[in-house]
Backbone as XML, in Angstrom:
<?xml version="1.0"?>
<chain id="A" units="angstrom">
  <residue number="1" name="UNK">
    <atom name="N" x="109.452" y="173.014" z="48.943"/>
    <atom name="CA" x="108.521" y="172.361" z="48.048"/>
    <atom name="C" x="109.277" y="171.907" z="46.818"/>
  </residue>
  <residue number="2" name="UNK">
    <atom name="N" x="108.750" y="170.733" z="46.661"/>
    <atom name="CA" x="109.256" y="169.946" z="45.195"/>
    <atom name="C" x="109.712" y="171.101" z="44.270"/>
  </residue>
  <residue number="3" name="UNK">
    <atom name="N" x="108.486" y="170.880" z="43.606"/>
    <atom name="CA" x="108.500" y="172.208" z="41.998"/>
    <atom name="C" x="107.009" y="171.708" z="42.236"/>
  </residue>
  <residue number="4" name="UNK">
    <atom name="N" x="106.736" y="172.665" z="40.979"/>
    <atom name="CA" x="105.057" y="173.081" z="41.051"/>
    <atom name="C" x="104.163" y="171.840" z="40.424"/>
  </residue>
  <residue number="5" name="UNK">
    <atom name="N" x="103.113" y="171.614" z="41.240"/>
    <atom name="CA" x="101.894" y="171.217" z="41.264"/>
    <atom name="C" x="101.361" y="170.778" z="39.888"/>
  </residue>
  <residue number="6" name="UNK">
    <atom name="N" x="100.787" y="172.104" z="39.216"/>
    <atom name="CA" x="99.880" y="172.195" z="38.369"/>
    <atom name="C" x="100.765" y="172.991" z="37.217"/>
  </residue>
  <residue number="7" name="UNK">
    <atom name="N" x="99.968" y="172.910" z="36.277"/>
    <atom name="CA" x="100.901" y="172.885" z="35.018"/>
    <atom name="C" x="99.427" y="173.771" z="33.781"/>
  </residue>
  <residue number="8" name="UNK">
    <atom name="N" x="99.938" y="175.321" z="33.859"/>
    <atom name="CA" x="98.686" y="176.523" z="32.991"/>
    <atom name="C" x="99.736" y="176.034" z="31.355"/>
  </residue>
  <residue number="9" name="UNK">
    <atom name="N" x="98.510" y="176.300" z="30.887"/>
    <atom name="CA" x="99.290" y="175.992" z="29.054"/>
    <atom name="C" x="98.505" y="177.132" z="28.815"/>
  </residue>
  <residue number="10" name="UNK">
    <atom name="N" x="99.057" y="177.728" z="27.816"/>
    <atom name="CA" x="98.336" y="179.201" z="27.057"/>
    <atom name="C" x="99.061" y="179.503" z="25.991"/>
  </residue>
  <residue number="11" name="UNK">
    <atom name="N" x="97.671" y="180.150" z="25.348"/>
    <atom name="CA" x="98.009" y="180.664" z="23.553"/>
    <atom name="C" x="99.342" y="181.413" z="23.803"/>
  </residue>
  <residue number="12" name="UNK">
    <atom name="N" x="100.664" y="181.275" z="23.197"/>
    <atom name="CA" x="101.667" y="182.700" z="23.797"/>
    <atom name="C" x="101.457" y="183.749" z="22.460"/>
  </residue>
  <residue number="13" name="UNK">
    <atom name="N" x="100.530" y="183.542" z="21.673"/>
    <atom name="CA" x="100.145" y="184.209" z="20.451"/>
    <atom name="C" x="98.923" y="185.195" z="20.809"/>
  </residue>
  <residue number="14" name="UNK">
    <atom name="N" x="98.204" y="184.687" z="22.173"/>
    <atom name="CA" x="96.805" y="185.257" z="22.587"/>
    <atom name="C" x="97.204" y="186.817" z="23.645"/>
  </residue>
  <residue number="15" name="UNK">
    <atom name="N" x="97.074" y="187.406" z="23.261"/>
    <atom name="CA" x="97.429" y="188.762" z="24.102"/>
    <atom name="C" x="96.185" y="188.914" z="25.556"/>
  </residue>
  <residue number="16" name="UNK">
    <atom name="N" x="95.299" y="188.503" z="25.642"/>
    <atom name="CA" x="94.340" y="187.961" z="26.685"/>
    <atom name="C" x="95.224" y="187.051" z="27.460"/>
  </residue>
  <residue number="17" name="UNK">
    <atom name="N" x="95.438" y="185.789" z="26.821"/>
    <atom name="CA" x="96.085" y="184.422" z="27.592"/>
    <atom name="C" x="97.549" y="184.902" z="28.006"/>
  </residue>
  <residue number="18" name="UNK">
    <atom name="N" x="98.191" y="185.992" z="27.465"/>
    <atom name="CA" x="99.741" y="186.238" z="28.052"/>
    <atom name="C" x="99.340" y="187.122" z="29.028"/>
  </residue>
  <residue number="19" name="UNK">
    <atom name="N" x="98.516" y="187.676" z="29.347"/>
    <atom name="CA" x="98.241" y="188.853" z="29.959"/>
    <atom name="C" x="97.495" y="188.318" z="31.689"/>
  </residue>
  <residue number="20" name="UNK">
    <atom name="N" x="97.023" y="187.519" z="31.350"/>
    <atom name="CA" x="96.324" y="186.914" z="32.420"/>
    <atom name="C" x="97.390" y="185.900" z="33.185"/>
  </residue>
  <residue number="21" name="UNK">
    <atom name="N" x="98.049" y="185.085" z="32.000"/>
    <atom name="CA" x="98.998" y="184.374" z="32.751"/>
    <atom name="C" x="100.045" y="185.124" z="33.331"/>
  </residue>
  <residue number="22" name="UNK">
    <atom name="N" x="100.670" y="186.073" z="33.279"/>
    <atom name="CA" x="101.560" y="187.170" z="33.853"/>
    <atom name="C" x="100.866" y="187.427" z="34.834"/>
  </residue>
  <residue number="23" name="UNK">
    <atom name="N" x="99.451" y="187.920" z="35.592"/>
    <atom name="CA" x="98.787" y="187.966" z="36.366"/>
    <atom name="C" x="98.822" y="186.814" z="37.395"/>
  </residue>
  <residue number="24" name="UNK">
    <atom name="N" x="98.769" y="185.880" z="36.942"/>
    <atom name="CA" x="98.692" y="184.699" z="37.826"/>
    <atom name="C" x="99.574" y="184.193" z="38.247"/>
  </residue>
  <residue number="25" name="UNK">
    <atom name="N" x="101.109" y="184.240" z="37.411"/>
    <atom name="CA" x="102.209" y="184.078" z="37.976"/>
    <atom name="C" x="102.590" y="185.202" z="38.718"/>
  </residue>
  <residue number="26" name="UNK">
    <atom name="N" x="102.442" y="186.469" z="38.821"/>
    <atom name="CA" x="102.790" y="187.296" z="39.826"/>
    <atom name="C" x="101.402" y="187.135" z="40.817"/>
  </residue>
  <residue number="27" name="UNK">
    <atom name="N" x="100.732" y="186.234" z="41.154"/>
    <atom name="CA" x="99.888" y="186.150" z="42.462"/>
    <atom name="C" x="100.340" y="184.756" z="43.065"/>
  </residue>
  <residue number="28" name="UNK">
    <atom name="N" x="100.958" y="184.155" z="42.161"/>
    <atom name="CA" x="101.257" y="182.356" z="42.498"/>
    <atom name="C" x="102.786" y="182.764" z="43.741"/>
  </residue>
  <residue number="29" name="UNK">
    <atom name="N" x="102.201" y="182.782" z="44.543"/>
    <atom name="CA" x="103.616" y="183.310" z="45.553"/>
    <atom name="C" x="103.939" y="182.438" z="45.490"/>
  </residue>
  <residue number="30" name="UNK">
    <atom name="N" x="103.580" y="180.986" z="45.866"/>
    <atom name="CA" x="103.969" y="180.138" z="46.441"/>
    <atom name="C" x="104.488" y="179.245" z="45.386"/>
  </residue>
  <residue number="31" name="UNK">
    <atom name="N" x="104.791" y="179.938" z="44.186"/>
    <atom name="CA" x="105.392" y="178.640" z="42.758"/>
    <atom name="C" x="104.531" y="177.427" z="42.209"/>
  </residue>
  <residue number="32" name="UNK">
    <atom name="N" x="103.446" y="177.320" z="42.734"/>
    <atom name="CA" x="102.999" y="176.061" z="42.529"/>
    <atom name="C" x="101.861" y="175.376" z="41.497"/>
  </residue>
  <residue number="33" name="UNK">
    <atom name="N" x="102.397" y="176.812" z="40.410"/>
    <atom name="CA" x="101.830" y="176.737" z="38.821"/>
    <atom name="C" x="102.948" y="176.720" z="38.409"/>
  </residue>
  <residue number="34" name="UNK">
    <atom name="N" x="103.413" y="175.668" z="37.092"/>
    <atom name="CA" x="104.522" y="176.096" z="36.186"/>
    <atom name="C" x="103.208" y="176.286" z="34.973"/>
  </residue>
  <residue number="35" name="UNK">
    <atom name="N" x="104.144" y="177.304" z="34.106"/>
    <atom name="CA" x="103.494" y="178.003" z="33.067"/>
    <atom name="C" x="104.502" y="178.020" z="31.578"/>
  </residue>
  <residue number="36" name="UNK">
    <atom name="N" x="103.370" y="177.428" z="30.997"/>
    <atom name="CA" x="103.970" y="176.578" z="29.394"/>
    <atom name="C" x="102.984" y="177.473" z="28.442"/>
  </residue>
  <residue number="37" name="UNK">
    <atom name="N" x="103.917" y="177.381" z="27.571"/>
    <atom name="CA" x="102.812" y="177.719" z="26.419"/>
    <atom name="C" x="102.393" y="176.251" z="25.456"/>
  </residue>
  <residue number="38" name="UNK">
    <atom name="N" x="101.253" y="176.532" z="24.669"/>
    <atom name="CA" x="100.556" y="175.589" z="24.322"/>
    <atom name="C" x="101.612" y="175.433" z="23.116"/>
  </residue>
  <residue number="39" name="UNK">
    <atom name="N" x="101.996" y="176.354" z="22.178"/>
    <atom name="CA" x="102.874" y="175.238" z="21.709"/>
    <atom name="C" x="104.284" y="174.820" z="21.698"/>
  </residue>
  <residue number="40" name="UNK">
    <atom name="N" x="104.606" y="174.857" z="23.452"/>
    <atom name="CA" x="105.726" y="174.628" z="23.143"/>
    <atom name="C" x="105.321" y="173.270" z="24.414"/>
  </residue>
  <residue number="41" name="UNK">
    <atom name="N" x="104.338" y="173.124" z="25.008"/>
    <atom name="CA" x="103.907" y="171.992" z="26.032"/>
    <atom name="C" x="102.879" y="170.986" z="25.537"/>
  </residue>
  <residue number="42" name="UNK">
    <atom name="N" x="102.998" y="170.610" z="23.782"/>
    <atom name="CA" x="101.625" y="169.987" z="23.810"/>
    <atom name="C" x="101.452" y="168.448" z="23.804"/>
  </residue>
  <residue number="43" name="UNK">
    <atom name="N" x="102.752" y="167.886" z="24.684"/>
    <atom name="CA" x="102.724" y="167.091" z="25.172"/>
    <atom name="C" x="102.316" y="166.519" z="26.069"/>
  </residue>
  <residue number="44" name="UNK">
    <atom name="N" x="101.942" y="167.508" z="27.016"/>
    <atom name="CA" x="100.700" y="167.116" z="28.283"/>
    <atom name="C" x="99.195" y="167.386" z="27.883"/>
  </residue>
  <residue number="45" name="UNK">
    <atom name="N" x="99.402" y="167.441" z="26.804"/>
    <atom name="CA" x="97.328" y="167.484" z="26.355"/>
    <atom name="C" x="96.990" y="166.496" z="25.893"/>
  </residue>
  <residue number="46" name="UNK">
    <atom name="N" x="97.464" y="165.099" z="25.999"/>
    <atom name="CA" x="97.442" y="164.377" z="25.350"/>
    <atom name="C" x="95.820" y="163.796" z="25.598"/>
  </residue>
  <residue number="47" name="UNK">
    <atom name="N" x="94.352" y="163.380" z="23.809"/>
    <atom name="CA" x="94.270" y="163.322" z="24.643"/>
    <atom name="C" x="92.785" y="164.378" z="23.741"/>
  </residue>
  <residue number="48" name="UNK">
    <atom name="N" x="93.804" y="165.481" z="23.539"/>
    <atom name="CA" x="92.659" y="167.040" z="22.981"/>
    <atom name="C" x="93.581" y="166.717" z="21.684"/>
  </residue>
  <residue number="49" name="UNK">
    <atom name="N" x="92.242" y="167.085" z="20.384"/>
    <atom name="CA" x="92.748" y="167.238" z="19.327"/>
    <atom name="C" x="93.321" y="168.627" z="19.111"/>
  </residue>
  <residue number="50" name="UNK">
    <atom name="N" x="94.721" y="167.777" z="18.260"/>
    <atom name="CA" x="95.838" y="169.007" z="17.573"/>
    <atom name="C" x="95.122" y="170.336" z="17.252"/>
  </residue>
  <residue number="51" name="UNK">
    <atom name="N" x="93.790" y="170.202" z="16.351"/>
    <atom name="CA" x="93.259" y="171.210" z="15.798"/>
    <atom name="C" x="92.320" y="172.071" z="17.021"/>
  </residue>
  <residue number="52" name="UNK">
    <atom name="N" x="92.533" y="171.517" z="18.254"/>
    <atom name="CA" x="91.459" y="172.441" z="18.881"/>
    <atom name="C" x="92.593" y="172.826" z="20.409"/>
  </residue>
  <residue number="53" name="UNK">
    <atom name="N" x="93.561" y="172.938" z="20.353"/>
    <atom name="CA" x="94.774" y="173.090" z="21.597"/>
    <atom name="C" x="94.417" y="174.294" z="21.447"/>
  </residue>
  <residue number="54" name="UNK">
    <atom name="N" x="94.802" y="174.864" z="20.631"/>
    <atom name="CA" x="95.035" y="176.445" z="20.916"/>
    <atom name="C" x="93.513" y="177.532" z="21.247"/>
  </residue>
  <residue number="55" name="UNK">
    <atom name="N" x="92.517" y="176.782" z="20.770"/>
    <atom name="CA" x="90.909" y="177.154" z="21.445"/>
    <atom name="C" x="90.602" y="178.073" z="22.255"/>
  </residue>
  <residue number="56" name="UNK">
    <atom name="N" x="91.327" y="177.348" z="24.008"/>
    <atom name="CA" x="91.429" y="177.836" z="25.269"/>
    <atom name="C" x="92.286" y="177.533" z="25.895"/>
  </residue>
  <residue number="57" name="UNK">
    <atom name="N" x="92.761" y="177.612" z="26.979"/>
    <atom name="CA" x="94.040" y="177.646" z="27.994"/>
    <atom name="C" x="93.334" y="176.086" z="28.586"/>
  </residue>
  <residue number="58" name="UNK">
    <atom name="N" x="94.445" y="175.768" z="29.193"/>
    <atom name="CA" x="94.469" y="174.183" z="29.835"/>
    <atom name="C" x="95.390" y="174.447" z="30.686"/>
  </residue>
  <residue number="59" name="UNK">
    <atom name="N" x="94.621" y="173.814" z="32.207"/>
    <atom name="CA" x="95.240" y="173.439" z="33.577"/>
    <atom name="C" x="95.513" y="171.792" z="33.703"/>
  </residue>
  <residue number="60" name="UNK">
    <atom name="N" x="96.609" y="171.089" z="34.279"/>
    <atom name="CA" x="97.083" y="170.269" z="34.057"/>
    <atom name="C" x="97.147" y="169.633" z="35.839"/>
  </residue>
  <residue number="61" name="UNK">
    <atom name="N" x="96.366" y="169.240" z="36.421"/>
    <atom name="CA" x="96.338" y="168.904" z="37.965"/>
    <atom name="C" x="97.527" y="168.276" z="38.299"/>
  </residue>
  <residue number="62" name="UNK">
    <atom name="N" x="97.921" y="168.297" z="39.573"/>
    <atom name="CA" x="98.974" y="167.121" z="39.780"/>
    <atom name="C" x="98.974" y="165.670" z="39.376"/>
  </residue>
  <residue number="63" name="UNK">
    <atom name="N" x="97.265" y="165.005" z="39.277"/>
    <atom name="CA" x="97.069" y="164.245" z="39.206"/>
    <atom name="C" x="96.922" y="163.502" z="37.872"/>
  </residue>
  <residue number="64" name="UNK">
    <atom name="N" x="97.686" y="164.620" z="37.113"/>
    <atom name="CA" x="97.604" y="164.357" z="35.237"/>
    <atom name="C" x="96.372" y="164.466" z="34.858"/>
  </residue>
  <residue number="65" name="UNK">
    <atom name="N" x="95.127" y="165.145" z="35.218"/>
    <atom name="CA" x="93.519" y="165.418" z="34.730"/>
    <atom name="C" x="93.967" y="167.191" z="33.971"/>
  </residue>
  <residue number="66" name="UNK">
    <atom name="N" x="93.415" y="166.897" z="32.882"/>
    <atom name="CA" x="93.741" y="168.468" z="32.263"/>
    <atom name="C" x="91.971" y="168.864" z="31.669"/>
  </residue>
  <residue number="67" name="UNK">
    <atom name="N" x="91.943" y="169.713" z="32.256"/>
    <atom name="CA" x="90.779" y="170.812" z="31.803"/>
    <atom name="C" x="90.955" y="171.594" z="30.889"/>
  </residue>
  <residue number="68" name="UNK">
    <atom name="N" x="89.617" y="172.194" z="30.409"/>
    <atom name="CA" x="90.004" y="172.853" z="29.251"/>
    <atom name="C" x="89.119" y="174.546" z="29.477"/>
  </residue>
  <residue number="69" name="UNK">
    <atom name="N" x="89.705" y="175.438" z="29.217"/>
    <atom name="CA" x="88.566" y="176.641" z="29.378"/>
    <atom name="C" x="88.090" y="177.007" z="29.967"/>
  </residue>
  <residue number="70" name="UNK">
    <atom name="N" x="86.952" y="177.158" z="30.610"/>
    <atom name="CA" x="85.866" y="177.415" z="31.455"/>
    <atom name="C" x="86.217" y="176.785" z="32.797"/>
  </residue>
  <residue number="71" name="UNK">
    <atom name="N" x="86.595" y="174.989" z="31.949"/>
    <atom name="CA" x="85.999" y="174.026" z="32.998"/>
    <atom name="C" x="87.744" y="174.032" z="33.458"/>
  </residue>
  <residue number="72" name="UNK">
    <atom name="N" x="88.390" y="175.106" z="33.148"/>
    <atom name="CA" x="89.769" y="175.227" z="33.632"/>
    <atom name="C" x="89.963" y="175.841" z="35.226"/>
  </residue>
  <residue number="73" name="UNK">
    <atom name="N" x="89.385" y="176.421" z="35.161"/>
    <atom name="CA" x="88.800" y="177.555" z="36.380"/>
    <atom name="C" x="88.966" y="177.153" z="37.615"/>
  </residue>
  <residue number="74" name="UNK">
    <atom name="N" x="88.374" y="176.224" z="38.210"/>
    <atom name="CA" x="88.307" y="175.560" z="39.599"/>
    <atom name="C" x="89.539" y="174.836" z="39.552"/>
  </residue>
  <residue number="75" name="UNK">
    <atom name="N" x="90.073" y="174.416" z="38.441"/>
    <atom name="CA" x="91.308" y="173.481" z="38.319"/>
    <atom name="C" x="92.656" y="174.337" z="39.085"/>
  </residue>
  <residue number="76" name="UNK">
    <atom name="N" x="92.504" y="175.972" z="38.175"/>
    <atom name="CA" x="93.090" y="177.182" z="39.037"/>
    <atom name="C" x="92.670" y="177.802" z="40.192"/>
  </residue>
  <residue number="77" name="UNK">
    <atom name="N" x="91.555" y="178.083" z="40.180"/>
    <atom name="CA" x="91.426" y="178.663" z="41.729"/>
    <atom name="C" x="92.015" y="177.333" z="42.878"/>
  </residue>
  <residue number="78" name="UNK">
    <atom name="N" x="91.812" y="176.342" z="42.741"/>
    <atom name="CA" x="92.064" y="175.087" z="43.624"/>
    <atom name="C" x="93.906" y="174.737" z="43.788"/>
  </residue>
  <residue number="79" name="UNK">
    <atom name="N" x="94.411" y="175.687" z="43.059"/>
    <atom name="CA" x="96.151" y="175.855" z="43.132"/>
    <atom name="C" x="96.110" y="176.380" z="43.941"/>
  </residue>
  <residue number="80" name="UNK">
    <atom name="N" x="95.592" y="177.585" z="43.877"/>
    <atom name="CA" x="96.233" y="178.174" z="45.213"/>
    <atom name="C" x="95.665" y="177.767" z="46.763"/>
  </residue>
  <residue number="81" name="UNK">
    <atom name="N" x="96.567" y="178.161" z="47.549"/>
    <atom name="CA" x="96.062" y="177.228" z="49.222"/>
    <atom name="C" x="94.975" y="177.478" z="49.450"/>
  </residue>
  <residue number="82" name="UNK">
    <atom name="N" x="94.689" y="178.703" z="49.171"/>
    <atom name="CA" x="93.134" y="179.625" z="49.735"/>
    <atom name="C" x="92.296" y="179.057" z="49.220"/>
  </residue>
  <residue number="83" name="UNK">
    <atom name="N" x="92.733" y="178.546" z="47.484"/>
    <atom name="CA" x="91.309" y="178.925" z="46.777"/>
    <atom name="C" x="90.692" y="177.284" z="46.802"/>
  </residue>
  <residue number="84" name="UNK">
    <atom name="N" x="91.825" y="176.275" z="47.606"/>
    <atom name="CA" x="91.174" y="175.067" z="46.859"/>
    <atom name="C" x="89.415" y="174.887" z="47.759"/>
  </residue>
  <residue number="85" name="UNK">
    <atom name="N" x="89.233" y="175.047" z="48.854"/>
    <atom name="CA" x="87.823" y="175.005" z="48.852"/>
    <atom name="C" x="86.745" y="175.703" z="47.773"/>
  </residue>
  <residue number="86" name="UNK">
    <atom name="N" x="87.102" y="176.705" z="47.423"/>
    <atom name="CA" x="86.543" y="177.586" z="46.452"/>
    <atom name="C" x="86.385" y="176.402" z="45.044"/>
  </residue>
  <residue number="87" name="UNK">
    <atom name="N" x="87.562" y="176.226" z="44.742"/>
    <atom name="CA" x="87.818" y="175.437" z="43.452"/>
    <atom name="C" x="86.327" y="174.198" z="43.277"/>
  </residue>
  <residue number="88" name="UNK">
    <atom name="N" x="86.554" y="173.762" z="44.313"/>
    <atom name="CA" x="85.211" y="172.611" z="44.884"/>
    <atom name="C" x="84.075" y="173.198" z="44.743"/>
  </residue>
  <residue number="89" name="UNK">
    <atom name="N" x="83.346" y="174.116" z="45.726"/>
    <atom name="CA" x="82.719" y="174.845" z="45.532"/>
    <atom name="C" x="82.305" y="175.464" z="43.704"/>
  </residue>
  <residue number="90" name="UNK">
    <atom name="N" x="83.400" y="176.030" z="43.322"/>
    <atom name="CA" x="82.940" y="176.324" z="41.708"/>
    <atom name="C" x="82.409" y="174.719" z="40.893"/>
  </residue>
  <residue number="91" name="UNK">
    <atom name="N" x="83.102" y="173.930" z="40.876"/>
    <atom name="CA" x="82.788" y="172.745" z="40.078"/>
    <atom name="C" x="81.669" y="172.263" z="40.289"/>
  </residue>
  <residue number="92" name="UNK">
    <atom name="N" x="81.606" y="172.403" z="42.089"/>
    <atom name="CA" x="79.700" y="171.548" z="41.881"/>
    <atom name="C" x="78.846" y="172.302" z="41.925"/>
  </residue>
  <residue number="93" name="UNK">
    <atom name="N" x="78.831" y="173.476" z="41.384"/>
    <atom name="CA" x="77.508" y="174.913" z="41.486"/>
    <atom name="C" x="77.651" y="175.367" z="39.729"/>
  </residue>
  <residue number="94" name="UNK">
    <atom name="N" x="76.662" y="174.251" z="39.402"/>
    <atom name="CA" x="76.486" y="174.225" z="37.921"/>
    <atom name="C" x="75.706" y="175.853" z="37.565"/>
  </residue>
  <residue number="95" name="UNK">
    <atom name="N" x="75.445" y="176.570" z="38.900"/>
    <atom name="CA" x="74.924" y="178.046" z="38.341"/>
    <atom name="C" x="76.159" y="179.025" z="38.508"/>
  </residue>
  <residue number="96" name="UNK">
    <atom name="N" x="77.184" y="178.388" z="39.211"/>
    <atom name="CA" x="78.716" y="179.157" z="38.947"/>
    <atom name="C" x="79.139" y="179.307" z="37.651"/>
  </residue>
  <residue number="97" name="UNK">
    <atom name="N" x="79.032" y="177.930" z="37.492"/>
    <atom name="CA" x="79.977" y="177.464" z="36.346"/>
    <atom name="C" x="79.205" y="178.209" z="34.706"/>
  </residue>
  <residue number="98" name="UNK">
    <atom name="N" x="77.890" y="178.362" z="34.973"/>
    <atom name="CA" x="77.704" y="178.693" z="33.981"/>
    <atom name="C" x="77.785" y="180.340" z="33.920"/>
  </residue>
  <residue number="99" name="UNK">
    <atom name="N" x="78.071" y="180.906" z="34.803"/>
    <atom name="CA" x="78.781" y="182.639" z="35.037"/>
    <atom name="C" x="80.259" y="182.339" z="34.245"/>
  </residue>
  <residue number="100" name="UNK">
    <atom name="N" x="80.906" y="181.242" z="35.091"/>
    <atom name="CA" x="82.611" y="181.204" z="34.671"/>
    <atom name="C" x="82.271" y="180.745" z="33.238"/>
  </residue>
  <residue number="101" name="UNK">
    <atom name="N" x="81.430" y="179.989" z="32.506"/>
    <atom name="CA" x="81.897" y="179.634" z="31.130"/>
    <atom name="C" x="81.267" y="181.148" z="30.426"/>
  </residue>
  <residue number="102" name="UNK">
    <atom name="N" x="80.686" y="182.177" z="30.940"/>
    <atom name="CA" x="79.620" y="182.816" z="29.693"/>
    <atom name="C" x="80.769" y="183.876" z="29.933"/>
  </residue>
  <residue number="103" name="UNK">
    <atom name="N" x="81.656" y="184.042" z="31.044"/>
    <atom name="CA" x="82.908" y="184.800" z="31.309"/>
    <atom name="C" x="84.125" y="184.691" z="30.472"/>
  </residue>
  <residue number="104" name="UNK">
    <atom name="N" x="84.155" y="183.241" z="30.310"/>
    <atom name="CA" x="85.157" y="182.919" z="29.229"/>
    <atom name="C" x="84.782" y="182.880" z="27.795"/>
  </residue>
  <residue number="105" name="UNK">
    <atom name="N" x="83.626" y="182.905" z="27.731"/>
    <atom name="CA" x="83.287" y="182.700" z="26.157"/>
    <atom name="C" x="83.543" y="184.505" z="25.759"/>
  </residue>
  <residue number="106" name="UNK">
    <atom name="N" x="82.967" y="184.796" z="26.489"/>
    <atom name="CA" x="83.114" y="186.391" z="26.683"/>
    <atom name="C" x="84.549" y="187.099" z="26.096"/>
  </residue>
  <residue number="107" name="UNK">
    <atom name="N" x="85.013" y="186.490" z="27.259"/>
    <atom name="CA" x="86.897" y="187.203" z="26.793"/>
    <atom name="C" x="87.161" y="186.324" z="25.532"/>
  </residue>
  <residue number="108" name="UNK">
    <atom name="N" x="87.219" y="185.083" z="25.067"/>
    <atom name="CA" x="87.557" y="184.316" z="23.881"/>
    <atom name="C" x="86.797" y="185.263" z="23.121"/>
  </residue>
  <residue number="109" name="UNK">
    <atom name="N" x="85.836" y="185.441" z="22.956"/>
    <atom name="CA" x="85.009" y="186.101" z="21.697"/>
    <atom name="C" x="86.020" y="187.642" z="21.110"/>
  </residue>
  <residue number="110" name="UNK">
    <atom name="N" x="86.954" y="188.447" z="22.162"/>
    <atom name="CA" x="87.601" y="189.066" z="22.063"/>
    <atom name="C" x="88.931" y="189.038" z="21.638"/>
  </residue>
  <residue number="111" name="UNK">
    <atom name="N" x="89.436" y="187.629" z="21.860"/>
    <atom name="CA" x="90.860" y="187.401" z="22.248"/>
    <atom name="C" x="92.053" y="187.661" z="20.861"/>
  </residue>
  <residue number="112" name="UNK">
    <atom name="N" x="91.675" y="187.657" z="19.288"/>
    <atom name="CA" x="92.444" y="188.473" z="18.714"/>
    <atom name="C" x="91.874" y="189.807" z="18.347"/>
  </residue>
  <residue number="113" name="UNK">
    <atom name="N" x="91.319" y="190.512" z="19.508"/>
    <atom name="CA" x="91.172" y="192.066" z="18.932"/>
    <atom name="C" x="91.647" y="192.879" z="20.450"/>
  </residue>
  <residue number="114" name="UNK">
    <atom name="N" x="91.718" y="192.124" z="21.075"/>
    <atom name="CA" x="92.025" y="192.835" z="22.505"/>
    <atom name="C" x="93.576" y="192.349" z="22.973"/>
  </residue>
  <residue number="115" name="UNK">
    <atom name="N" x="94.063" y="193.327" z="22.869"/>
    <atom name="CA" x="95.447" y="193.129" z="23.241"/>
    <atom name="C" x="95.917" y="193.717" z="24.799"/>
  </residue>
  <residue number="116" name="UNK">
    <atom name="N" x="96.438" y="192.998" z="25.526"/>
    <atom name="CA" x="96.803" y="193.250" z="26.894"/>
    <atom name="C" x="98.120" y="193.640" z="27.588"/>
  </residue>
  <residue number="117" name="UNK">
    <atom name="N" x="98.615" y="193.646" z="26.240"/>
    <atom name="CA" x="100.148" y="193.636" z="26.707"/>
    <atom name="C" x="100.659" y="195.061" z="27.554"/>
  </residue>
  <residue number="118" name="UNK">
    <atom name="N" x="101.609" y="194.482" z="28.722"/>
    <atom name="CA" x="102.050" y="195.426" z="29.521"/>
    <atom name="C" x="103.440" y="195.996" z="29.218"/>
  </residue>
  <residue number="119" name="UNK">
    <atom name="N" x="104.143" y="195.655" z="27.979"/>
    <atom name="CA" x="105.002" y="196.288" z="27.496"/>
    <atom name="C" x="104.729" y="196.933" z="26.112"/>
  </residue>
  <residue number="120" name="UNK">
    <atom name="N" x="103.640" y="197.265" z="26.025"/>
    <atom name="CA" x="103.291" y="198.364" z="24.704"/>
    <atom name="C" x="103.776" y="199.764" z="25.044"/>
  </residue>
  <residue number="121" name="UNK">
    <atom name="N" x="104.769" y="200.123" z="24.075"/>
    <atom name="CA" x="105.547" y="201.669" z="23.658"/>
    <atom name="C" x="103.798" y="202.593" z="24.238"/>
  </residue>
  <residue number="122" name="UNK">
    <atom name="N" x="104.199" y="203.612" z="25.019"/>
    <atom name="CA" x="103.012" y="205.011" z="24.811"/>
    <atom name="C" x="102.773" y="204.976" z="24.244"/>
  </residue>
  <residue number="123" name="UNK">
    <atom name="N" x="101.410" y="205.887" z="23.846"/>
    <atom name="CA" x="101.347" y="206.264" z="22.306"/>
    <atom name="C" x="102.236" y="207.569" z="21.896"/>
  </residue>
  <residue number="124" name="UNK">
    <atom name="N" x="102.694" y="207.879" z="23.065"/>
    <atom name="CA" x="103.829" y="208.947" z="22.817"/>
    <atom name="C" x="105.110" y="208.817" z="21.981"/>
  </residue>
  <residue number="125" name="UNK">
    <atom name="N" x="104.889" y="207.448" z="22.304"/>
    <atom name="CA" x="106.284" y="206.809" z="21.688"/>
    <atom name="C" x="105.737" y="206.225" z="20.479"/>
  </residue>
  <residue number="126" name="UNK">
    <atom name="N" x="105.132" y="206.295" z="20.132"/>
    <atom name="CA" x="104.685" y="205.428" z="18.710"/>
    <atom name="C" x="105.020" y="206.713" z="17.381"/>
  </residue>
  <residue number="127" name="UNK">
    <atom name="N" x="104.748" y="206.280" z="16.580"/>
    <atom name="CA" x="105.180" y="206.908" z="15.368"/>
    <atom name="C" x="104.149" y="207.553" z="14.933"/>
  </residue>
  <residue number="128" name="UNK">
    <atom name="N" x="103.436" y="208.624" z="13.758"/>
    <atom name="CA" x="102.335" y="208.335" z="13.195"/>
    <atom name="C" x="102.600" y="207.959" z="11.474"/>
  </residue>
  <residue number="129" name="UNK">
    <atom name="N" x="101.906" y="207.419" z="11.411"/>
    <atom name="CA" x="102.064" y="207.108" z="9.660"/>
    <atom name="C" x="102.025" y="207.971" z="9.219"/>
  </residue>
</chain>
């Protein structure tokens, strides 16, 4: 295969958005997400205002169509081989979609107080003040 397909942009500041994208690149067997951060890729958003990139995560199709958030979702499930019927399926089941956006508003409403990171010291290892 060429190189990858589809093209995930994410906060690399968002401990949610690094955490999930580490997830998805260790399920992407097949390579066919490359994974950017938003500000170091915000040349393919062209398009979304400067002031609202960092918002939510953006999928970038082969076909240069970039989604935003919620409506990112089917853009990803539809990467992988399995999921692209699924992907279809999510986009035209406006009672999906409104599970996947109240899902994402959900985790965003969290996203600087919830930290995900898989290389945080124990708390064994931490210090106390």
């Amino acid at each position: 295969m060429a190189g990858p397909s589809y093209v995930l942009l994410y906060d690399r500041d968002c401990g949610i958005c690094s955490a999930l994208s580490r997830w998805i690149r260790a399920v992407d067997v097949r390579r066919r997400i490359r994974f950017e951060s938003i500000q170091s890729g915000r040349g393919l958003l062209k398009g979304i205002p400067e002031d609202r990139m960092l918002d939510a995560w953006h999928m970038v199709a082969p076909d240069g169509q970039v989604t935003t958030g919620g409506d990112a979702v089917p853009t990803l499930v539809g990467a992988f081989p399995i999921g692209a019927g699924f992907g279809r399926l999510l986009r035209g089941s406006s009672g999906l979609m409104r599970q996947v956006h109240r899902l994402y508003a959900f985790l965003t409403r969290f996203r600087d107080r919830l930290v995900c990171r898989l290389d945080a010291a124990p708390l064994s290892a931490r210090s106390s003040p």
